[in-house]
C-alpha positions in Angstrom: -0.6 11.8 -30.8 -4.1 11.4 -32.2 -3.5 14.3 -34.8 -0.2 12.7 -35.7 -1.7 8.6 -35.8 -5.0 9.8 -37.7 -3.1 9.5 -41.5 -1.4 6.5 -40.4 -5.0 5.1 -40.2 -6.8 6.4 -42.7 -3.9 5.5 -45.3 -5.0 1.8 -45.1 -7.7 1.6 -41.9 -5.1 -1.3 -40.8 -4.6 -1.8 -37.1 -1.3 -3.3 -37.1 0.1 -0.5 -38.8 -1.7 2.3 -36.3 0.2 0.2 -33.4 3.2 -0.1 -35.4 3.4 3.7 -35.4 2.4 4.6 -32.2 4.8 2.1 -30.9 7.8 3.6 -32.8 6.9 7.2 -31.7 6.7 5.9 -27.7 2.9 5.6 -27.4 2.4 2.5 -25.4 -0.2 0.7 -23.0 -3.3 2.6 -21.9 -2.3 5.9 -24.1 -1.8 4.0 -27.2 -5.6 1.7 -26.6 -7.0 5.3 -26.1 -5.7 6.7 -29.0 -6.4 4.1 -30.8 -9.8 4.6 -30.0 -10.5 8.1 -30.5 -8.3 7.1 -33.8 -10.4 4.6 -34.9 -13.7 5.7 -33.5 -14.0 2.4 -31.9 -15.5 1.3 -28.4 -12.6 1.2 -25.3 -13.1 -3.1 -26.0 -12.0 -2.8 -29.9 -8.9 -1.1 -29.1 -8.2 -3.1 -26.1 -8.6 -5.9 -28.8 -6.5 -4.0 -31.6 -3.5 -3.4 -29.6 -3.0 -6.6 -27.8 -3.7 -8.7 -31.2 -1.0 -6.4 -33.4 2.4 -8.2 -33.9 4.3 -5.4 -32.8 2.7 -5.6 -29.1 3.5 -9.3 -28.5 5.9 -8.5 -25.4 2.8 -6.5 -24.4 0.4 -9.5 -24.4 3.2 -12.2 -23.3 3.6 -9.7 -20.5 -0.5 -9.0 -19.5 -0.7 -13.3 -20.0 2.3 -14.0 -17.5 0.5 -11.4 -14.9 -3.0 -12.5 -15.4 -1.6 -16.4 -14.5 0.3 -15.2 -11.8 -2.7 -13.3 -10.3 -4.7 -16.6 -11.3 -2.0 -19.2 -9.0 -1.9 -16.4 -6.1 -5.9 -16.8 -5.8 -5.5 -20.4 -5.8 -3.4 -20.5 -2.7 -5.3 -18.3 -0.9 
């Protein structure tokens, strides 16, 4: 998927585009931050940052959010 996302980048070196692309071809959650990062050449953080920040991955951060909280409330009962 690297081979196939690495002119996607270079084209324009824009992140929402990369994860635009590797969301239409079915790259999602931890394969799509780690190709984003051999991709990119970035550290594991930056393209932690650069998927859950692209518009096309909000369901993806509304969803990582909601579980966080819910993780967050649980500790508080205990």
């Amino acid at each position: 998927m690297a081979v196939a996302a690495q002119p996607v980048w270079d084209e324009g070196r824009d992140g929402g585009v990369l994860q635009t692309f590797l969301k239409e071809i079915g790259c999602d959650g931890v394969d799509a931050v780690m190709v984003t990062r051999q991709v990119v050449g970035c550290s594991l953080g930056e393209a932690q940052q650069m998927f859950v920040t692209a518009p096309c991955r909000a369901a993806e951060l509304a969803f990582h959010n909601a579980f966080v909280e819910g993780l967050e409330r649980a500790q508080d009962d205990v």
